[in-house]
N, C-alpha and C positions, 0 to 999 in steps of 0.2 A: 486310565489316567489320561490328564489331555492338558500338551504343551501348550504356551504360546509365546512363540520365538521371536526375537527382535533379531535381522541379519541385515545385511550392507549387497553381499551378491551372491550371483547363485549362475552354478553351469545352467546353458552354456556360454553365459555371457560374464568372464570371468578377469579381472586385471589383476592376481595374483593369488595365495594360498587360501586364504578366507573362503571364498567360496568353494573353493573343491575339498576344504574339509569338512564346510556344513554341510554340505550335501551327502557322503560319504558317513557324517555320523549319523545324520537324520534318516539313510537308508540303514544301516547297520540297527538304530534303534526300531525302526520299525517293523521288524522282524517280530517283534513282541505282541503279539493279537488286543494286547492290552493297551498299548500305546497312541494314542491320537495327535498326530505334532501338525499348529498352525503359526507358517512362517508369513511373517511380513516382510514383504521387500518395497527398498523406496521406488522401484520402477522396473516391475518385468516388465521382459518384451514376448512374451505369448507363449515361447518354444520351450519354458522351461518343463522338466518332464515332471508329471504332478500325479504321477502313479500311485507314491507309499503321503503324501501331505498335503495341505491343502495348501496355495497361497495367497495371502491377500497384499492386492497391490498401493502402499499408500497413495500413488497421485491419483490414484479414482477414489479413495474416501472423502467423502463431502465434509468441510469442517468450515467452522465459522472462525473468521481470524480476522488478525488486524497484524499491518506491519513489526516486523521485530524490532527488539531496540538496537537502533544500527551504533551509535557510542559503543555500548555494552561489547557488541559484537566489534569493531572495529579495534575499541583498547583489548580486548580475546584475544586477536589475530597478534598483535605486536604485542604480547603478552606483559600487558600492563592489569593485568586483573590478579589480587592475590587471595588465596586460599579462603581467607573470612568475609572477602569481598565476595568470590565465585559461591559459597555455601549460601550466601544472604542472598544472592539472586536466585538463585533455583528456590530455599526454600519462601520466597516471595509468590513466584510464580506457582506454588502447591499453593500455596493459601485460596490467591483469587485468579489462580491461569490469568493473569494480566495482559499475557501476550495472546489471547487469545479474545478478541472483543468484539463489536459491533460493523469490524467496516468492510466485510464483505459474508459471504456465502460459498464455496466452492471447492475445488479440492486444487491441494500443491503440488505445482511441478519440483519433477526430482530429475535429476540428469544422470541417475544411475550407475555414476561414475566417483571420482575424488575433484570435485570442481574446487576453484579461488575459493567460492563460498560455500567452505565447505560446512563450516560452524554455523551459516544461515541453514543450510538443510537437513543439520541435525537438531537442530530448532525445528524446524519443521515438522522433522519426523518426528518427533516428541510429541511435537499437536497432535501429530495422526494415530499414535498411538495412545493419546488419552483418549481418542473416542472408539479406537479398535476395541481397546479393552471393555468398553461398556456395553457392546454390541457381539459380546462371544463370551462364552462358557469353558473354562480354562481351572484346573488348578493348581499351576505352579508355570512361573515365566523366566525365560530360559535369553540371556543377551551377548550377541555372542560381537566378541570386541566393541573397543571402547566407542566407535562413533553411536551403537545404539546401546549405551550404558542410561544417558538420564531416561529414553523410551520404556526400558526395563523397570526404572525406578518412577517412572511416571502412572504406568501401570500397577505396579505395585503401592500405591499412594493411595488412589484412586478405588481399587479391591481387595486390597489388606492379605492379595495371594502372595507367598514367598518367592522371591528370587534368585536364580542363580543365574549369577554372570561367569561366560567364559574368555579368559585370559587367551586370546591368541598372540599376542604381543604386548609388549607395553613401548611407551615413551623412551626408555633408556635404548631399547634393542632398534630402533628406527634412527635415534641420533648418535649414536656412539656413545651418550653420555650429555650432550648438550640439549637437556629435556625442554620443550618448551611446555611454559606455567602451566597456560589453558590447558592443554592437552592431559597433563598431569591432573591439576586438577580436576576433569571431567572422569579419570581413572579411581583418582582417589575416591571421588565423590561414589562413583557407581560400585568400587569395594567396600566403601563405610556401609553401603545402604541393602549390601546383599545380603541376602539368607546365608550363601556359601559362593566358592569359587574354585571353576574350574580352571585349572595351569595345562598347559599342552606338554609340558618337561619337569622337573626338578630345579632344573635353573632355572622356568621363568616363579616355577614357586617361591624355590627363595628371593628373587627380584618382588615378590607382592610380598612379602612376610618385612625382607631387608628396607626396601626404596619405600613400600607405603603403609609400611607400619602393621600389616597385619594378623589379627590374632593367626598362629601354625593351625589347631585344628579346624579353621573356617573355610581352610583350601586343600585340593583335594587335586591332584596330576592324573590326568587321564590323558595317557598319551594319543597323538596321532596313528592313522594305520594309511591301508591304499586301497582303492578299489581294483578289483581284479578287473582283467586287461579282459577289453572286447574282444570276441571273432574277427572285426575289423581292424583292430591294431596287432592282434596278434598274425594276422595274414600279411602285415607292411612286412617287406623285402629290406635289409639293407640295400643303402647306394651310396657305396665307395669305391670308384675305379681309381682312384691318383695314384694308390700303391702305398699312400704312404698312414701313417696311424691318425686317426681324427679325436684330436679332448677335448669335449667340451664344457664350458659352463653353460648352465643355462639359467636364466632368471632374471630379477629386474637388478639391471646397472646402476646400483646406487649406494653411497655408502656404506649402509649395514654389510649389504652381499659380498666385498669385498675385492672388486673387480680388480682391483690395482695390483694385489698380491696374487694374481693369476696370471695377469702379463709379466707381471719380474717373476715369474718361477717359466711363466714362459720362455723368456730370454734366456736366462739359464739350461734350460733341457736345449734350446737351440742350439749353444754355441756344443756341445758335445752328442748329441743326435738328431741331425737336420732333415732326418724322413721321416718328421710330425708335424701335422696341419693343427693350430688352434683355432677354435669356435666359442665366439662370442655371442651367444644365442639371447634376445631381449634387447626391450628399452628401458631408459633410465634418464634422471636427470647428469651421468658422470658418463655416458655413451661416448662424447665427444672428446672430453677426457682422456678415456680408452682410447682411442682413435689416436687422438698427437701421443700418449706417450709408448706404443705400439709403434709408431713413424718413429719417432725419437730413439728407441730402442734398433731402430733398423730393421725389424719382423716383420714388418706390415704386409710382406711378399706372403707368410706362413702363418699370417692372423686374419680372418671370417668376422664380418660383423653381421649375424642376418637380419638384424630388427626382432621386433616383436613377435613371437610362435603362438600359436594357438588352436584349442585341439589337435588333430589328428599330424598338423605340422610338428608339433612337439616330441610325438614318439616317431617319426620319420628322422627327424633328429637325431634322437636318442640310439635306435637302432642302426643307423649308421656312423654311431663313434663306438672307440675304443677304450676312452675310458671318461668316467663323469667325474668332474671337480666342485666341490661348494665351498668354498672359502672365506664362509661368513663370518664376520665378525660379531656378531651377537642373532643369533637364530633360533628363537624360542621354539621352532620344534624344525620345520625345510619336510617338505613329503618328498622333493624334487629325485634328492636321491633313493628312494624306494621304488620313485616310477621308473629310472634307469635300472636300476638292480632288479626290477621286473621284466625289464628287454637283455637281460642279462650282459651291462655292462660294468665291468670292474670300477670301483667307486672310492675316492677318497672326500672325505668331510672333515672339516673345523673339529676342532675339540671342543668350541665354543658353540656348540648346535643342539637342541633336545635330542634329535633323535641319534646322538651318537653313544646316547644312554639308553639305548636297547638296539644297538647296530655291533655285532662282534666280525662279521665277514665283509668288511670294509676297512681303509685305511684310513687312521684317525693325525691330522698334526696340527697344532697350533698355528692360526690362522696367519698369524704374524712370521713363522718360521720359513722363509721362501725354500733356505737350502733343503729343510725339510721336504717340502713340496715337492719341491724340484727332483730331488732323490727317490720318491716316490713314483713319480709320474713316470723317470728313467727307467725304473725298475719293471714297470709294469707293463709299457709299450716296447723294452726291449728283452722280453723274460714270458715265450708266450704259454710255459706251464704254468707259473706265476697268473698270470691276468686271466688262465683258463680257470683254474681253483678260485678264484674270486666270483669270476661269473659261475659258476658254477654252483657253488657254496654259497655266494651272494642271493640268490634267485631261491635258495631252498628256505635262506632264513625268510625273508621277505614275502615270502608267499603267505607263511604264520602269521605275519603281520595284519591282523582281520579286522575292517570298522565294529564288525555285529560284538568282539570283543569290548572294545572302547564303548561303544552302546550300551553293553551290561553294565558299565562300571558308571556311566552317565545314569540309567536309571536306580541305580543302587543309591549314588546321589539324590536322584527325588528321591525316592523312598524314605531316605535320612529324612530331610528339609520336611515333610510331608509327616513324619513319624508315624512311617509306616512298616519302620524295625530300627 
């Protein structure tokens, strides 16, 4: 059987969960002697490891194009485009690729990253995957979040192969709730158009069933897993000399993640246990935020900002705290804490997270509950048989936590879609 994958990034070049999950289920599935998976990305940079996959790079496909429609795109972004508007352009664009014409020859640059223009380069990528597809032998196309949902459907137009798109988030879990249209729309559009869908949790299931209307048996939760820990990071040393207990968060400072409700439960554990350091680990647009209201609170003496972590900084990290926090507010699955509970750090998670629906050796409290929090965190950096049975017991569930699982139950998916049982 032979994939072909629409993805956004790929280790080692990675700005959050997206890519360290595809990668991890596309090894996991290719364990299967049967399996042939080919991933598009809008812009490797060479080093990616291409052992178990093939990949191909959109900015070196050569395609024939002409400027996008910048209106179109422009009322997108201020989300002045509404749902019978957005359906009529896309299916415009299947009829006679309009956006694809006479006025040049060559291939498009991609910046690899979430640029301003963001919706110009998933236009882009769209173009580049109506000609990937005609140039590879594939039967069944696999899109994994919403920026490469119309490429998934573009390809599927084009070869009449079926689709499955996978849910790593939606719109609601990135704004709290204040969805923007386009974005919406480009979700909706790529859920109307699939064969099936994969959800990363049961919550974000029900958010595709609930928020965009779709039929229950057409989605299907295949949870997130972790890949087991290198020689190289399993050799990293803690480095803690202060003496005193290090919690961290780690992740992008932004809204959904909850960063606010970690410094007010900070402040809290401060004023009644003052020999604990927090760590603020990540960038974000709310960084600054954190920072004045850490000042404001008076902690700033016992609050770490380190910026952005990456690779091998990350479990250097991890390995020298005491306990991990995720305080998300809406987190359709977080690997974050699996990879702590892998260095065996005692761990608490949102109630509001996927994976707290198959996490039993962790501590669960609603994201909103500081006192909660707070009582937790107390408990566990001043209780150290308590924090020891967590890493302990933490580290044994999590290790069962395997991609090659989540990979059977992804090609059990093809197989359905495929009717091939």
């Amino acid at each position: 059987m032979k994939a072909l994958m629409f993805g956004w990034e790929f280790p080692p070049h990675i700005l959050g969960g997206l890519g360290t999950a595809s990668y991890g289920l596309i090894k996991g599935m290719s364990r299967h002697k049967d399996i042939d998976i080919t991933l598009v990305l809008p812009k490797p940079w060479g080093d990616e490891d291409q052992s178990f996959l093939k990949i191909i790079a959109a900015n070196k496909v050569p395609i024939v194009w002409q400027e996008p429609d910048r209106k179109f795109l422009k009322d997108s972004l201020e989300g002045r485009i509404s749902s019978d508007e957005y359906y009529h352009f896309r299916n415009c664009i299947c009829e006679d690729n309009r956006y694809i014409g006479t006025n040049g020859i060559g291939s498009v640059e991609f910046s690899g990253r979430y640029p301003d223009n963001l919706l110009e380069e998933i236009r882009n990528y769209e173009a580049v995957a109506g000609v990937v597809c005609r140039s590879n032998n594939f039967d069944i196309i696999h899109s994994h979040d919403w920026l490469t949902y119309d490429a998934g459907v573009k390809a599927k137009q084009i070869t009449g192969k079926p689709l499955v798109i996978h849910v790593h988030a939606t719109d609601f879990d990135r704004s709290r709730g204040n969805v923007n249209p386009t974005v919406y729309n480009i979700e909706k559009y790529g859920m109307d158009m699939a064969d099936h869908i994969i959800t990363v949790s049961n919550m974000t299931r029900d958010t595709v069933i609930n928020k965009y209307h779709i039929d229950p048996r057409k989605v299907t939760t295949v949870h997130n897993a972790v890949t087991p820990l290198s020689r190289e990071i399993l050799d990293i040393k803690p480095n803690n000399n202060t003496g005193d207990k290090i919690v961290t968060f780690l992740g992008r400072i932004t809204m959904q993640k909850g960063p606010e409700f970690f410094v007010q439960a900070a402040r809290q554990v401060l004023q009644r246990t003052p020999n604990v350091r927090f760590v603020m680990a990540g960038g974000g647009d709310k960084m600054a935020e954190m920072v004045d209201l850490a000042s404001a609170y008076g902690i700033v003496d016992r609050f770490h900002f380190t910026g952005f972590l990456k690779g091998k900084e990350v479990y250097e990290m991890l390995k020298s705290s005491d306990l991990y926090i995720m305080p998300s507010v809406s987190e359709p699955f977080g690997i974050s804490p699996l990879e702590a509970m892998q260095c065996g750090v005692p761990t608490i998670v949102s109630k509001q997270s996927g994976c707290a629906e198959i996490l039993s050796k962790v501590i669960k409290v609603d994201f909103w509950d500081i006192d909660a929090m707070a009582d937790a965190i107390h408990s566990i950096v001043t209780n150290d048989a308590f924090a020891e049975y967590l890493k302990v017991e933490g580290k044994k569930e999590v290790d069962e936590i395997k991609w090659e699982y989540a990979g059977d139950k992804v090609i059990n998916v093809y197989n359905q879609v495929l009717g091939y049982k």
